[in-house]
C-alpha positions as CSV (number, residue, x, y, z in Angstrom):
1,X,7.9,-5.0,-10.8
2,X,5.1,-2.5,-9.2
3,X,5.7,0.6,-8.0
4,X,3.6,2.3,-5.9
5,X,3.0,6.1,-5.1
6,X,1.2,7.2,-1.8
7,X,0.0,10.9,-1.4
8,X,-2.5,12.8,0.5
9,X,-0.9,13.0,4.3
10,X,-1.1,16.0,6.2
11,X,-1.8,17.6,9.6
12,X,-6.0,17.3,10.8
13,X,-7.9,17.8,13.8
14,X,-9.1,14.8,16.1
15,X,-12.2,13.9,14.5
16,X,-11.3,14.8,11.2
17,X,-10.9,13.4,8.1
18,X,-8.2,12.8,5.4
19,X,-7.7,10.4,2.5
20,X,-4.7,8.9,1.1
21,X,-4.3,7.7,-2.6
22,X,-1.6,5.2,-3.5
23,X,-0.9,5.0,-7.4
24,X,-0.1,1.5,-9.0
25,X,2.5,1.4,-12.2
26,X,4.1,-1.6,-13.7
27,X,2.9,-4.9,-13.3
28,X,-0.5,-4.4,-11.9
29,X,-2.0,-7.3,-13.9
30,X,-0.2,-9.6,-11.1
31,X,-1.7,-7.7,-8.1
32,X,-3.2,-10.4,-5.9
33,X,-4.1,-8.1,-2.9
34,X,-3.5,-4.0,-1.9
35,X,-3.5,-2.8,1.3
36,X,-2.1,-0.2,3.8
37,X,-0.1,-0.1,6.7
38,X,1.3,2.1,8.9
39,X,3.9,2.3,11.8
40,X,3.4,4.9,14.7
41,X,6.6,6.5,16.3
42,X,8.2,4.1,18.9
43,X,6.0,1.2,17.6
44,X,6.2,-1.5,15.1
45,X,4.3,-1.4,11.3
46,X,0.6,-2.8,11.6
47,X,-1.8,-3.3,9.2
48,X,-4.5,-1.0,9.0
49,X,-6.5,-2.5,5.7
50,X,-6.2,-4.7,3.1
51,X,-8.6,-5.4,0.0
52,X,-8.6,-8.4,-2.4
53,X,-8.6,-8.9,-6.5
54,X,-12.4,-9.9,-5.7
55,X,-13.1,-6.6,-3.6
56,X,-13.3,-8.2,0.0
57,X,-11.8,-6.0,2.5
58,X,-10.3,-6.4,6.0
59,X,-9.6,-3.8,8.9
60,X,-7.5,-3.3,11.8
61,X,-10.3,-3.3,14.7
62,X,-8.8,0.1,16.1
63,X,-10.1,1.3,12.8
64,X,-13.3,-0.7,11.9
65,X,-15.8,1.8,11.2
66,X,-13.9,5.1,10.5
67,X,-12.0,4.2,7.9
68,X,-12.3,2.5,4.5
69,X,-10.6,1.6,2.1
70,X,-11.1,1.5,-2.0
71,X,-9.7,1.0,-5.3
72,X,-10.4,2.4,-8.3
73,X,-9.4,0.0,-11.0
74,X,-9.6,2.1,-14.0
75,X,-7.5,4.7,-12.2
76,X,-4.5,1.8,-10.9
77,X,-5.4,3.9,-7.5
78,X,-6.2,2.5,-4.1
79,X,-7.5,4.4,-1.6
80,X,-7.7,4.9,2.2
81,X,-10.8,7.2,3.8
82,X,-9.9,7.8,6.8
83,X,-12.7,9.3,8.6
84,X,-13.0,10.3,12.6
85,X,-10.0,10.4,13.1
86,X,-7.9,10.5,16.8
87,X,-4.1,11.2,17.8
88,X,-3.3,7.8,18.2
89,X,-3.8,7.4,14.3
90,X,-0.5,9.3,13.9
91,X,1.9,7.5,12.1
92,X,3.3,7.3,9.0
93,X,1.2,5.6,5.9
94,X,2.8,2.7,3.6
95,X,0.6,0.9,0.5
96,X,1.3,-2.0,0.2
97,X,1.1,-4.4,-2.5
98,X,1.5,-8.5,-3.3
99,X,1.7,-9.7,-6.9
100,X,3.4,-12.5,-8.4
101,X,2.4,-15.2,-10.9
102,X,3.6,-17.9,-8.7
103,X,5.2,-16.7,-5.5
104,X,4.1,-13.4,-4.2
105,X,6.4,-10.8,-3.9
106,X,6.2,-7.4,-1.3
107,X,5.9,-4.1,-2.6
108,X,5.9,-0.8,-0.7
109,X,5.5,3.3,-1.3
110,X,7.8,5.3,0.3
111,X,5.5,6.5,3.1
112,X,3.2,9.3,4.0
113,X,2.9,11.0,7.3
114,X,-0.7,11.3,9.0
115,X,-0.7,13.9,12.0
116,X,-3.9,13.8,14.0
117,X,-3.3,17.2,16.3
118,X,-5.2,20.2,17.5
């Protein structure tokens, strides 16, 4: 089992920044790959970044650039900077987690909302 705890949503500008933190617990050892997500209202859940065991990182072309995302091993904390950002990168933030010894299983936080407004 993993559990995983986002925080650091809020209300920002357009062209601002924020960045999210999503705390591991449990059974980290058998964390394959972390990631975010996120699922704007009226749309469906896309990923926005994902990172490997061996630090390689992949991004959501609508965010390539602007945002970034990290993990702090020592810590069990990932990370999301989120940089530039635009009211269309409203939505509400999930981590995301697969680990498994054999067959992967899905974990998720319970969400943080990201309001890009002036």
């Amino acid at each position: 089992q993993v559990q995983l705890v986002e925080s650091g949503g809020g209300l920002v500008q357009p062209g601002g920044s924020l960045r999210l933190s999503c705390a591991a617990s449990g059974s980290i050892f058998s964390i394959n790959f972390m990631g975010w997500y996120r699922r704007a209202p009226g749309k469906e859940r896309e990923l926005v970044a994902l990172t490997t065991a061996d630090g390689s990182t992949n991004y959501a072309e609508s965010v390539k650039g602007r945002f970034t995302i990290s993990r702090d091993n020592a810590k069990n904390t990932m990370y999301l900077q989120m940089n530039s950002l635009k009211p269309e990168d409203t939505a509400v933030y999930y981590c995301y987690a697969a680990a498994g010894a054999g067959r992967l299983i899905d974990y998720w936080g319970q969400g943080t909302q990201v309001t890009v407004s002036s």
